[in-house]
Residue frames as qw, qx, qy, qz and C-alpha x, y, z in Angstrom:
[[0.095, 0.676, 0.596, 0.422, 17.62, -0.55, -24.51],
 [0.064, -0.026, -0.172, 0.983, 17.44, 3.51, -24.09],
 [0.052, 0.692, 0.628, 0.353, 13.91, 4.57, -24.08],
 [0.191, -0.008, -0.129, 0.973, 14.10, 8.40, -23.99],
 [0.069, 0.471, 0.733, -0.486, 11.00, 9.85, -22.42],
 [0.460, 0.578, -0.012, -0.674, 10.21, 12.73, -25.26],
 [0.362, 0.187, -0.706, -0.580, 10.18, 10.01, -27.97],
 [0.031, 0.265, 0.924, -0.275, 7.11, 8.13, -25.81],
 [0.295, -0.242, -0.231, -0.895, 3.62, 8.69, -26.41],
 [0.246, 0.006, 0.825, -0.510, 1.31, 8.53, -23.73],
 [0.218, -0.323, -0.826, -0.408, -1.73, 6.71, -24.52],
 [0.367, -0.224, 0.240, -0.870, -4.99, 8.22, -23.08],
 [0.100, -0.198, -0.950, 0.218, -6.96, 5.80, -20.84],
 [0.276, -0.553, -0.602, -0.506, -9.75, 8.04, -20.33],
 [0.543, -0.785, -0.297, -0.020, -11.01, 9.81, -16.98],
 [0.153, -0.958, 0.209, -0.123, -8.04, 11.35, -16.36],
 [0.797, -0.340, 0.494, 0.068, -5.42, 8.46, -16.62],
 [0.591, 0.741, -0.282, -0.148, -2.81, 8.47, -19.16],
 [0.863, -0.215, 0.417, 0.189, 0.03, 5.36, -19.52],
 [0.505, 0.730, -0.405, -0.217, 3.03, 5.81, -21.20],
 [0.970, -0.241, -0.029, 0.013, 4.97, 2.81, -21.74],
 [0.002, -0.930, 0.365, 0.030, 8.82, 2.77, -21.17],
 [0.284, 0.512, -0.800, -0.130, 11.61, 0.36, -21.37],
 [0.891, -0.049, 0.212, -0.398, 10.62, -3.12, -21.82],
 [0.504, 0.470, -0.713, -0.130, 12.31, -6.74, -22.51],
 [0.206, 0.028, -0.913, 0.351, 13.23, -10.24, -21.12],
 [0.375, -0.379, -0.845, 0.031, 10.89, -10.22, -18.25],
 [0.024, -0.636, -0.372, 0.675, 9.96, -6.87, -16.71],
 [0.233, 0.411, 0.283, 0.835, 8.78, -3.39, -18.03],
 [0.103, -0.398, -0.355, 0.839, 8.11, -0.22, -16.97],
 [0.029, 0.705, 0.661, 0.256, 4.88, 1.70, -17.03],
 [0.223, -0.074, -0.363, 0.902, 4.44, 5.33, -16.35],
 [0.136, -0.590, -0.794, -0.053, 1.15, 6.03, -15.18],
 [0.011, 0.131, -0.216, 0.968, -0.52, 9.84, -14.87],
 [0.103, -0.588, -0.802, 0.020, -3.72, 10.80, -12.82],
 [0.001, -0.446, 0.201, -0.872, -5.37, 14.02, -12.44],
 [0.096, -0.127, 0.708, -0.688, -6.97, 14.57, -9.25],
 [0.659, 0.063, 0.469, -0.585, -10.20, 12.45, -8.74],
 [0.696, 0.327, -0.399, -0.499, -9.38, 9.57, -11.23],
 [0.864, -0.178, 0.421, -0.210, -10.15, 5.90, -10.48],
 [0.172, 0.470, -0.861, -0.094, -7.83, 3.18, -11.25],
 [0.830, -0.138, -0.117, -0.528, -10.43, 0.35, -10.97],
 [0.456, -0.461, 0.751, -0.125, -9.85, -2.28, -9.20],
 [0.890, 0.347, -0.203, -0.214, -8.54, -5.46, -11.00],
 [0.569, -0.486, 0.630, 0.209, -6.10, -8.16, -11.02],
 [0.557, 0.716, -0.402, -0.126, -3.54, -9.98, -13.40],
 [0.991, -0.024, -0.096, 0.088, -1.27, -12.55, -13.38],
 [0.536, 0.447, -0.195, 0.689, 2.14, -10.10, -13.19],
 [0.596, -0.657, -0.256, 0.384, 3.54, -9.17, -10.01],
 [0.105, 0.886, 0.194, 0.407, 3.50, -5.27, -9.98],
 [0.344, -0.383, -0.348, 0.784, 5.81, -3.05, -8.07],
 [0.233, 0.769, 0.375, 0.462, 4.58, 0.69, -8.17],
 [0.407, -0.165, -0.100, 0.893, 6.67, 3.97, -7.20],
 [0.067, 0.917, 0.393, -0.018, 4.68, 6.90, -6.45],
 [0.403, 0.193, 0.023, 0.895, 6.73, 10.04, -8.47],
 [0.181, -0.177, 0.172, -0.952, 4.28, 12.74, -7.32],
 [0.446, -0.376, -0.265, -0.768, 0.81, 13.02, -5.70],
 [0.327, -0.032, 0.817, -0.474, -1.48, 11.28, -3.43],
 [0.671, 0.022, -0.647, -0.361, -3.47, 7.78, -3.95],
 [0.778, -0.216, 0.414, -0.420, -5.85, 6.02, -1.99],
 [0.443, 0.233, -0.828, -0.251, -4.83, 2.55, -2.62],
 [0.816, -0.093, 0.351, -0.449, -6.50, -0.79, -2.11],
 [0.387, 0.370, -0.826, -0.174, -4.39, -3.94, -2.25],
 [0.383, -0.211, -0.889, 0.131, -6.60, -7.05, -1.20],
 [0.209, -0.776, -0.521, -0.286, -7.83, -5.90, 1.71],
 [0.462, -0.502, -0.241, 0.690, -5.61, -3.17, 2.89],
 [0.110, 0.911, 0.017, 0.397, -6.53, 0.75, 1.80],
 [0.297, -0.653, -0.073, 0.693, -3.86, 3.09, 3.09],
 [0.327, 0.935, -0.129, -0.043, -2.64, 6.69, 1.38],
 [0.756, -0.304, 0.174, 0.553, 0.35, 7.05, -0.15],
 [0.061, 0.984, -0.016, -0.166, 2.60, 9.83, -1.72],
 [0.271, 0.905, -0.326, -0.031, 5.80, 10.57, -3.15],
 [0.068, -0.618, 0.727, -0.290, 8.58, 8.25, -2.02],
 [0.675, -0.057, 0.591, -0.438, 5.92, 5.21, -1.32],
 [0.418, 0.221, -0.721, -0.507, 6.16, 2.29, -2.93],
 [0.641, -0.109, 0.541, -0.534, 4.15, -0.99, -3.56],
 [0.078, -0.111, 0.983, 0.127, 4.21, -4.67, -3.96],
 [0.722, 0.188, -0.005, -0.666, 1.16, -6.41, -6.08],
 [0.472, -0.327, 0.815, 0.078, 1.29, -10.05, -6.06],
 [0.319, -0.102, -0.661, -0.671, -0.32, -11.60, -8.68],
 [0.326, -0.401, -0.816, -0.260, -3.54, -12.22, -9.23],
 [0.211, -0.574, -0.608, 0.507, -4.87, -9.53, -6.05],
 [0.071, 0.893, 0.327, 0.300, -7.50, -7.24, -6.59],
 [0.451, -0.429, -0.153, 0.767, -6.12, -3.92, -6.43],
 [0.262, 0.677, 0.311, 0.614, -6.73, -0.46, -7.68],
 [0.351, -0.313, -0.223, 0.854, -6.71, 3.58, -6.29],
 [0.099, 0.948, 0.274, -0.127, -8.27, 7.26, -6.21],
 [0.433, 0.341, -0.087, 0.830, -6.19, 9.72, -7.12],
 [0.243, -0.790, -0.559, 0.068, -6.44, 12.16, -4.64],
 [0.011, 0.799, -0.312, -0.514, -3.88, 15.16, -5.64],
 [0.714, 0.678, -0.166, -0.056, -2.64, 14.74, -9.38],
 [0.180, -0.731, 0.649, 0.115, 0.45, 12.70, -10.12],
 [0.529, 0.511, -0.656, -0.169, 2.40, 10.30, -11.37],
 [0.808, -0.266, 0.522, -0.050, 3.22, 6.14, -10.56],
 [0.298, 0.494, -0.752, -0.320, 6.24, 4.00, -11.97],
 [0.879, -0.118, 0.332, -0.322, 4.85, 0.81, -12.11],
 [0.184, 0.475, -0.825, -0.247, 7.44, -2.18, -13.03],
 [0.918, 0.178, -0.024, -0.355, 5.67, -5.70, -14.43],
 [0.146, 0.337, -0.920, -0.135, 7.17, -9.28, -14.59],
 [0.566, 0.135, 0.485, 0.653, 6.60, -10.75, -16.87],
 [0.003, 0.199, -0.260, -0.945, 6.12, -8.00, -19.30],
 [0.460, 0.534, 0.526, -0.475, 2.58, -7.10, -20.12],
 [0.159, 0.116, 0.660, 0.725, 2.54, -7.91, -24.19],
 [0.120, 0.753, 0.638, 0.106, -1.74, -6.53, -23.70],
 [0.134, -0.810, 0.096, 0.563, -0.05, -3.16, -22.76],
 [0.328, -0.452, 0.597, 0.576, 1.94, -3.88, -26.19],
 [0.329, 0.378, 0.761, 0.413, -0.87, -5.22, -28.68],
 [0.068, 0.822, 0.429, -0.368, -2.36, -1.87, -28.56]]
């Protein structure tokens, strides 16, 4: 599956958090996730074990109970089912890859 990034539409989340979704199948899929600077990812949890690749900015995260910053180049592991969310604290981007594949990201 190609999935070619100008034929995506990002979906506005609100507060500054737009999600666009990108190639998906079998058992994973990618998410690309924008923030502008001061928007909250709330913290929550799921059943799909989350990696997430910071492409640009800086983000307080909070996975369980560890907060650290991270930036560009930084990635992270969500197991299921741990609370987790983030500040944005400079504007940017996160790939986030799902298994299984989030179909609530898909009934929309």
């Amino acid at each position: 599956m190609f999935v070619f990034h100008k034929e995506t539409t990002p979906e506005d989340l609100g507060n500054g958090v737009t999600r666009r979704i990108l190639a998906h199948g079998g058992k994973m899929m990618a998410v690309e996730v924008s923030f502008e600077q001061g928007a909250i990812g709330a913290m929550h949890n799921h059943p799909h074990e989350q990696l997430t690749y910071v492409l640009s900015g800086e983000f307080e995260f909070t996975i369980g109970d560890e907060k650290h910053i991270v930036s560009a180049g930084d990635t992270l592991y969500k197991k299921p089912e741990i609370m987790h969310g983030c500040v944005c604290l400079k504007a940017g981007t996160l790939l986030d890859t799902f298994t299984p594949v989030r179909e609530d990201f898909l009934k929309k």
